[in-house]
PAPA-860991 format. One record per atom (N, C-alpha, C, O): residue in three letters; y, z, x. Coordinates in steps of 0.001 Angstrom, whole numbers, plus 500000, padded with zeros to 6 digits. Each point is the difference from the previous one (the first is absolute). Example, Ala and Ser with C-alpha at 12.3 -4.5 7.8 and 13.67 -1.06 7.14 Angstrom:
2
ALA494310507800513190/ALA501190500000499110/ALA501200500000500900/ALA499981500665501036/SER501069498615498614/SER501190500060500820/SER501090500730499230/SER501108500169500509/
//
This chain:
192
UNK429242353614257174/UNK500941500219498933/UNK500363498658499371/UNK500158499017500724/UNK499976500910497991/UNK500030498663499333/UNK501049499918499505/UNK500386500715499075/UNK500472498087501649/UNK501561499938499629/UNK500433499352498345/UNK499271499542499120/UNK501926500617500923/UNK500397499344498244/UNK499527498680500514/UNK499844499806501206/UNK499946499366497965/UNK500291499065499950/UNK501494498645499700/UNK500751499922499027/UNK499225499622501631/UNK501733499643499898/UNK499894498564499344/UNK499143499122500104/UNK502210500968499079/UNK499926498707498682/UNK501068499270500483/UNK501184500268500205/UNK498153498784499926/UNK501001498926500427/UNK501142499830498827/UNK499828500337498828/UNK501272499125501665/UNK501087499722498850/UNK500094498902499027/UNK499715498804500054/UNK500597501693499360/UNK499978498318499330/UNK500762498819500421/UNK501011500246500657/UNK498791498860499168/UNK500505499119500541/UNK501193498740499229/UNK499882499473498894/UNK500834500392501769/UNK501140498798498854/UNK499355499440498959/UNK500015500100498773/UNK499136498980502458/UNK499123498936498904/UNK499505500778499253/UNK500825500465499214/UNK498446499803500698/UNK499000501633498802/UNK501177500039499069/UNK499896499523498870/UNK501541501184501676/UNK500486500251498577/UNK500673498714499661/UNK500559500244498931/UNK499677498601501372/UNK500668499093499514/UNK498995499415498994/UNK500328499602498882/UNK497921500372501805/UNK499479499601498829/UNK500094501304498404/UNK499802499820498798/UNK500503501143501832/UNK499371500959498828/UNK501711499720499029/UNK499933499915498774/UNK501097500000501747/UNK501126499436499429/UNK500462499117499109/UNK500836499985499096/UNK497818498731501772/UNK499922498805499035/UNK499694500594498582/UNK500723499823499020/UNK497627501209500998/UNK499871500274498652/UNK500661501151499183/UNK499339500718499250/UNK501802499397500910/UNK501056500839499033/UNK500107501148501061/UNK501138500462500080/UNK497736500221500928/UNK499706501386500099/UNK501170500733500457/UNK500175500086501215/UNK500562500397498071/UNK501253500836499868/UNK500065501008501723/UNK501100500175500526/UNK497526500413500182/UNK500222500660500449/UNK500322498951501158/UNK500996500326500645/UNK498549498790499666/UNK499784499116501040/UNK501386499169500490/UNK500221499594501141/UNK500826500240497439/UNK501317499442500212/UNK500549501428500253/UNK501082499951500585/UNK498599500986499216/UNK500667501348500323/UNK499872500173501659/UNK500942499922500789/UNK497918500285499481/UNK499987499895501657/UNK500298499092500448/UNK500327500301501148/UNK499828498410498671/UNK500818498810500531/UNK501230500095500492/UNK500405499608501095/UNK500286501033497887/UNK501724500384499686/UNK500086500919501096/UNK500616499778501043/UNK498594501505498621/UNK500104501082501508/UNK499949499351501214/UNK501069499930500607/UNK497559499379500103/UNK500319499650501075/UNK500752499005500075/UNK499690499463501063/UNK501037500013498506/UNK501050499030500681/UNK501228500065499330/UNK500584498920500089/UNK500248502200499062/UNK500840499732499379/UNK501258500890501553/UNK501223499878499940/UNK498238500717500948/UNK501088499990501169/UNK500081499043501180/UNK500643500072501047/UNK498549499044498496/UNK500388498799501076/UNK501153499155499074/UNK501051499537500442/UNK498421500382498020/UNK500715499355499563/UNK501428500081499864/UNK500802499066499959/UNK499477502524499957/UNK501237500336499719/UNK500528500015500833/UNK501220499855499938/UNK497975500373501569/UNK501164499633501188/UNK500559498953500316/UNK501074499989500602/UNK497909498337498832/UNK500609498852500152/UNK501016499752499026/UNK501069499696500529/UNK498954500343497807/UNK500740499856499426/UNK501473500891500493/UNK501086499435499865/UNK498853501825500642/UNK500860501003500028/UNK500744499181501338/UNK501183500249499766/UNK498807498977501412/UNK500231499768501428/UNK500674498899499304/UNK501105499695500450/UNK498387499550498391/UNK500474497960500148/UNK500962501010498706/UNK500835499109499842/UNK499444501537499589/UNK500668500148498939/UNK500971500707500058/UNK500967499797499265/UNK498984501471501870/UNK500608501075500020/UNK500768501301499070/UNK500924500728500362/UNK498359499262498371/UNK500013501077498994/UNK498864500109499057/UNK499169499193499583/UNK501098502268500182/UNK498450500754500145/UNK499838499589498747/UNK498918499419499907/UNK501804500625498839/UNK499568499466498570/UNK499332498506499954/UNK499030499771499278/UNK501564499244501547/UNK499799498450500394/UNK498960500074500023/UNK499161499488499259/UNK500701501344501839/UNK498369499886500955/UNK499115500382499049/UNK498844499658500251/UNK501325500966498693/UNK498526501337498934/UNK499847499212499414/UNK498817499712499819/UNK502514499189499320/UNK499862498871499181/UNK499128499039500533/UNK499024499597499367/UNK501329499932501986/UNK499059498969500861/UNK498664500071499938/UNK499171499092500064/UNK500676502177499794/UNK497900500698500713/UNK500165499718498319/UNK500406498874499713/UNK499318502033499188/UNK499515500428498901/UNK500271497956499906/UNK499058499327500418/UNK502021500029499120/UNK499847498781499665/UNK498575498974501028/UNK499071499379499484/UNK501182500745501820/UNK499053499335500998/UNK498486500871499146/UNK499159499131499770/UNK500491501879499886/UNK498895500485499738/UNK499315499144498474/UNK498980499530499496/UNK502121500661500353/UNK499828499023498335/UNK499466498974499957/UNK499087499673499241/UNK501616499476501871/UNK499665498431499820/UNK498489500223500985/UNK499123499231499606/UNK500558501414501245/UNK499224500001500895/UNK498678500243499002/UNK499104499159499922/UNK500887502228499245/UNK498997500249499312/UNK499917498322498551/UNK498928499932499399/UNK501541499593500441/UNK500028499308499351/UNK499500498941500523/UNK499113499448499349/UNK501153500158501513/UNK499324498586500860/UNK499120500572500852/UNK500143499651501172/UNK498895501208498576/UNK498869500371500447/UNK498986498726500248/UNK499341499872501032/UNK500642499500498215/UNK498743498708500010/UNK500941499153500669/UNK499324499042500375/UNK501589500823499900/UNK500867498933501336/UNK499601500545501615/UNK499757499374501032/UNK500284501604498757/UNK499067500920501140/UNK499033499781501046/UNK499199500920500158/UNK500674497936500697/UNK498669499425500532/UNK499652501101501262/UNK499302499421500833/UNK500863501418499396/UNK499794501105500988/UNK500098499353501495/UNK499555500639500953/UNK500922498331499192/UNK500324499609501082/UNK501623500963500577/UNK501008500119499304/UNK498755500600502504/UNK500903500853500338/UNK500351501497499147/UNK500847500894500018/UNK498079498780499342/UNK500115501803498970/UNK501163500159499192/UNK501046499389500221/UNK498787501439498824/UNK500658500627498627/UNK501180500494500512/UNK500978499632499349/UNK499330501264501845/UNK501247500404500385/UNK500581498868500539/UNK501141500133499558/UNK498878498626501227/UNK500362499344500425/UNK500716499065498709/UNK501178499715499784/UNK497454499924499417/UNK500824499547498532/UNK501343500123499658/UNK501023499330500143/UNK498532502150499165/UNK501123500997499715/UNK500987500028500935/UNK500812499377499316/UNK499655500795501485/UNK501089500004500776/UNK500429498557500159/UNK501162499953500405/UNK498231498711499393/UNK500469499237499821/UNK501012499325498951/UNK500899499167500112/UNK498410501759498532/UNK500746500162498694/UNK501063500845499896/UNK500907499771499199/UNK499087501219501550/UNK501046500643499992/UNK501402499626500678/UNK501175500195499691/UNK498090499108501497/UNK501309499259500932/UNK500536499230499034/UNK501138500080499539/UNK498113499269500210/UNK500848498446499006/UNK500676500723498674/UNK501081499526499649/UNK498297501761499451/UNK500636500182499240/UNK501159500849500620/UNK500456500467498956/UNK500157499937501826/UNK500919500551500315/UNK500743498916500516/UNK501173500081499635/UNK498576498854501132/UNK501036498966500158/UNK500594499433498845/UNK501094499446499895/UNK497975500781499196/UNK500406499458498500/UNK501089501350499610/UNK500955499569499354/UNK499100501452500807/UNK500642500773499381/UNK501442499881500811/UNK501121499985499490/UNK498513499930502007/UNK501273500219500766/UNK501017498133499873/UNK501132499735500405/UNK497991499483498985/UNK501132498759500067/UNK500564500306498767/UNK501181499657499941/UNK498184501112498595/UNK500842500459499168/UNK501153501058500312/UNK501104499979499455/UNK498481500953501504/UNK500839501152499212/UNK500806500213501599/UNK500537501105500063/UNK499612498154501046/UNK500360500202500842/UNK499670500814501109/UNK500157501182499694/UNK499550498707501174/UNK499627501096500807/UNK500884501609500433/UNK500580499972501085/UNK499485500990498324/UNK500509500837500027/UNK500351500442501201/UNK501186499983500329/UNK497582500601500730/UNK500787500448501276/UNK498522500119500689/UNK499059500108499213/UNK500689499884502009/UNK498713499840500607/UNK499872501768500225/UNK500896500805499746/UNK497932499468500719/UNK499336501015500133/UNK499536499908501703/UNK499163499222500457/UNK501735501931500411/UNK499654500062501105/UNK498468499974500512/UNK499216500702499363/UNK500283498552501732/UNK498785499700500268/UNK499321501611500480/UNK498778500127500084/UNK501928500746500133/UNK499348501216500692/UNK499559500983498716/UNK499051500785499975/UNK502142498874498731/UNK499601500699499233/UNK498740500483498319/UNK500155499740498807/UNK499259500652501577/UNK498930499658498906/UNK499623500772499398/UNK500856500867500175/UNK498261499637499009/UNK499823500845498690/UNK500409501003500076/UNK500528500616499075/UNK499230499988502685/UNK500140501240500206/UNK501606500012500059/UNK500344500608498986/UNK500583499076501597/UNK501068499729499731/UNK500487500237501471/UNK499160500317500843/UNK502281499531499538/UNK500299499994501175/UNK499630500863500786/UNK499633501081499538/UNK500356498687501905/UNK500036500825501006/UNK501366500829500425/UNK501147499602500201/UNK498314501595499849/UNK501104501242500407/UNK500344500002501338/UNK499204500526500779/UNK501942498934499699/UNK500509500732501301/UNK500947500537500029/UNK500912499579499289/UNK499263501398501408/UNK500506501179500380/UNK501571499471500324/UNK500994500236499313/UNK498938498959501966/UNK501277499157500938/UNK500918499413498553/UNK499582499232499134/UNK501690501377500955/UNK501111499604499105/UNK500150498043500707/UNK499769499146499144/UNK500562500374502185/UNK499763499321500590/UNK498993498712500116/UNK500080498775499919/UNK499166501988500262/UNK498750498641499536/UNK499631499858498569/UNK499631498930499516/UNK500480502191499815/UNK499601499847498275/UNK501207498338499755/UNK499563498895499679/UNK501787501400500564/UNK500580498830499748/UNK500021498881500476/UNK500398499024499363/UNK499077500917502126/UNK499632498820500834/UNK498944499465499385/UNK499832498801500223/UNK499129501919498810/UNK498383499311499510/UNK500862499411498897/UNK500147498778499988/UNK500537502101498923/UNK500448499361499180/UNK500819498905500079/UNK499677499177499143/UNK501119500521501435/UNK500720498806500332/UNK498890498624500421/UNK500059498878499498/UNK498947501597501564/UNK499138498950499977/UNK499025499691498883/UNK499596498886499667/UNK500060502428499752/UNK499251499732498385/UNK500973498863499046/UNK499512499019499439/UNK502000501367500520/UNK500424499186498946/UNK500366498605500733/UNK500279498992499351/UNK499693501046502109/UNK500304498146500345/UNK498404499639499498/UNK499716498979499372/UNK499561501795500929/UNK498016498917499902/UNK499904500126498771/UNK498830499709499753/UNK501660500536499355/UNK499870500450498154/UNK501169498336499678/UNK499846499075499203/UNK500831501092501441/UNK500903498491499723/UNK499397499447500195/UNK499295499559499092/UNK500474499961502471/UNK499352499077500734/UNK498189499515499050/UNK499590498853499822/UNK499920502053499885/UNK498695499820498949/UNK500470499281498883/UNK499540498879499787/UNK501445501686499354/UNK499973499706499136/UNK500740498337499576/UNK500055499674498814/UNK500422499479502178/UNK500442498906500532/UNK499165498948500087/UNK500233498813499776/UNK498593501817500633/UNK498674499286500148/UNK499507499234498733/UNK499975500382498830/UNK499581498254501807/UNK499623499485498096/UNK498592500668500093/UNK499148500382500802/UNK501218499491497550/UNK498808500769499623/UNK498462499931500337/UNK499305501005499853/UNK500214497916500559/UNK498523499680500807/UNK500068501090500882/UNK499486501116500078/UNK501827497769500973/UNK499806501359501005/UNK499686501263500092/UNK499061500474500639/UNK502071500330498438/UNK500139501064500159/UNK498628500827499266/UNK499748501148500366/UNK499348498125498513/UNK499066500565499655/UNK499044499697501070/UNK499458501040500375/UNK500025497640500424/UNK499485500163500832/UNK500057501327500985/UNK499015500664500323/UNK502124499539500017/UNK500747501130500921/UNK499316501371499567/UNK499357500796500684/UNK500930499228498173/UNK499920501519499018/UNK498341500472500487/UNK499556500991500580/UNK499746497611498795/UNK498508500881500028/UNK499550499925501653/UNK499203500897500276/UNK501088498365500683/UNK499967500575501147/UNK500677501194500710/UNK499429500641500882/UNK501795499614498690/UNK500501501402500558/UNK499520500868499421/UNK499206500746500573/UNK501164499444497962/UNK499818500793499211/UNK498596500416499288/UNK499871501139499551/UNK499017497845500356/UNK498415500098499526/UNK498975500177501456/UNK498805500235500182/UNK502406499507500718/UNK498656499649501358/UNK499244499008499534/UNK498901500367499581/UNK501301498650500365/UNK498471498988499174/UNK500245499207500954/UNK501160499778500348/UNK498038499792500100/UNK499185498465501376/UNK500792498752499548/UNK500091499732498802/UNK500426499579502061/UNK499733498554499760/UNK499470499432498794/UNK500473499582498943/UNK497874500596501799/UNK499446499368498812/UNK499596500610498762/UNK499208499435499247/UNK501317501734500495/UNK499850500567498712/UNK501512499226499280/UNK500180499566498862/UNK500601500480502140/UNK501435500031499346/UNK500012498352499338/UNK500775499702499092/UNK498226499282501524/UNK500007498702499882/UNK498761500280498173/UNK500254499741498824/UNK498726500757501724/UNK499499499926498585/UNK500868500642498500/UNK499861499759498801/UNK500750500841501715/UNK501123500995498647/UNK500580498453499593/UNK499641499487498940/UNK501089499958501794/UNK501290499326499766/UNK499423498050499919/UNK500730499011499940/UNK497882501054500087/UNK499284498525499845/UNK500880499058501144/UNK500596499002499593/UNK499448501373501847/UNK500731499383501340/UNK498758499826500715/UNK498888500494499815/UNK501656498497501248/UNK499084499903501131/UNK500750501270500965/UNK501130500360499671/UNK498257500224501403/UNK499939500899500672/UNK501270499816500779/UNK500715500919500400/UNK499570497303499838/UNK501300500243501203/UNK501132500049498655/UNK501003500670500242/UNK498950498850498722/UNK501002500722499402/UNK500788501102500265/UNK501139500268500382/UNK497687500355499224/UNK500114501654500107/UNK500654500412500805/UNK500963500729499762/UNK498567498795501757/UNK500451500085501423/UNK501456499842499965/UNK500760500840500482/UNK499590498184499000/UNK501399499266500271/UNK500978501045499142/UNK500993500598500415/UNK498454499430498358/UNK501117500806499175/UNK500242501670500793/UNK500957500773499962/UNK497947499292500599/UNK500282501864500398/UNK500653499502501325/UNK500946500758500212/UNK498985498454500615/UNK500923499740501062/UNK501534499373499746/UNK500921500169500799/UNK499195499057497915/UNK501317499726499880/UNK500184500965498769/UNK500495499433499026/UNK499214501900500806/UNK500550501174499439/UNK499869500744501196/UNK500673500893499486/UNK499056499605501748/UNK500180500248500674/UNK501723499761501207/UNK500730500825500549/UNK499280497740499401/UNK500924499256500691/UNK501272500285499071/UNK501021500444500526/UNK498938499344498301/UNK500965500487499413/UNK500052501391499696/UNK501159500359500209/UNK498413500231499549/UNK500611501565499972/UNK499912500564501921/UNK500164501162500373/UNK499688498238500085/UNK500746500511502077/UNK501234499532499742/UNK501093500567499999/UNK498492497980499714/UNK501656499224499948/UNK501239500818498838/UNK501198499911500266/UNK498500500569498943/UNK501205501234499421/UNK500000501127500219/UNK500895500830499838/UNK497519499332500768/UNK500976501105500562/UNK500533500064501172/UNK500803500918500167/UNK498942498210500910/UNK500363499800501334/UNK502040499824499745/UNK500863500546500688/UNK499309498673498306/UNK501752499700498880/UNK500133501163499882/UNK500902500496500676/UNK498455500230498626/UNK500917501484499941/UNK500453501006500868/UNK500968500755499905/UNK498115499120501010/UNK499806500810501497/UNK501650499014500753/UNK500821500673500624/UNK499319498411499262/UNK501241498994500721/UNK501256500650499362/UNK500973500489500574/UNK498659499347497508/UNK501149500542499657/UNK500430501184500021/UNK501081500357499531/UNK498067500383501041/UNK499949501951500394/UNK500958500478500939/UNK500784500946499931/UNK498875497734501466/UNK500740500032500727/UNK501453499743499715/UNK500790500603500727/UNK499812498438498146/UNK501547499796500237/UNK500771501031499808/UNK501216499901500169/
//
């Protein structure tokens, strides 16, 4: 029996070159696969959902535009999410940082529990680590973001952000050290 034959996907590079030459469909699938990584980083360092749509559609702009700045070194999503970080730090030293976006919660939207009890015990620790994040300078805390929030490696997280690797290291451990250390403060002040 003679099976389909199976088509490989296309690939970044493939459409970044087909991008370079105008090809409308090629910046179209670009946008699809990566416009929910994007919106989750802009949406985490920004914390509102209009910020964040402004962030991607603007980050897409400049991205499709500096196509020939593009050396495909660490790939097109890595790029892109690099543009997006920085243009959202650019947005959040303008417009202030509004309010952070709990780390558990994401497109799908919160988790349902049942317990009157623990629903408010999560929330109370959601809004000390939503402080405690949002405290973080901004390296950090974008360092932080695309490791909690993207799952991305070390060394992906070092090629996004043009770092050496212990960078990387250091910032997710002293965003680490500081958000125990407030919340370990809030847990003290729980007790008085």
């Amino acid at each position: 029996m003679l099976e389909a034959p199976t088509i490989a996907p296309i690939t970044d590079e493939v459409l970044v070159q087909r991008a370079r030459q105008r090809d409308s469909a090629a910046r179209e699938e670009l946008f699809q696969r990566h416009r929910g990584d994007a919106y989750r980083v802009a949406y985490r360092l920004l914390g509102d959902e209009q910020d964040a749509l402004d962030v991607v559609q603007d980050s897409l702009l400049k991205a499709f535009s500096r196509l020939a700045d593009f050396d495909g070194r660490g790939g097109f999503r890595f790029w892109l999410l690099r543009i997006v970080s920085n243009t959202a730090l650019d947005w959040g030293r303008r417009r202030k940082r509004k309010h952070t976006v709990p780390l558990d919660e994401r497109a799908s939207g919160p988790v349902i529990d049942d317990d009157p009890g623990r629903r408010l015990q999560q929330q109370d620790l959601r809004r000390a680590l939503d402080e405690a994040l949002g405290r973080l300078s901004p390296k950090i805390r974008t360092t932080f973001v695309l490791f909690a929030e993207l799952g991305m490696s070390y060394k992906e997280i070092a090629e996004t952000q043009e770092v050496p690797i212990g960078t990387v290291m250091s910032r997710i451990n002293a965003a680490r050290e500081k958000l125990q250390a407030a919340l370990d403060w809030n847990r003290l002040k729980g007790l008085d």
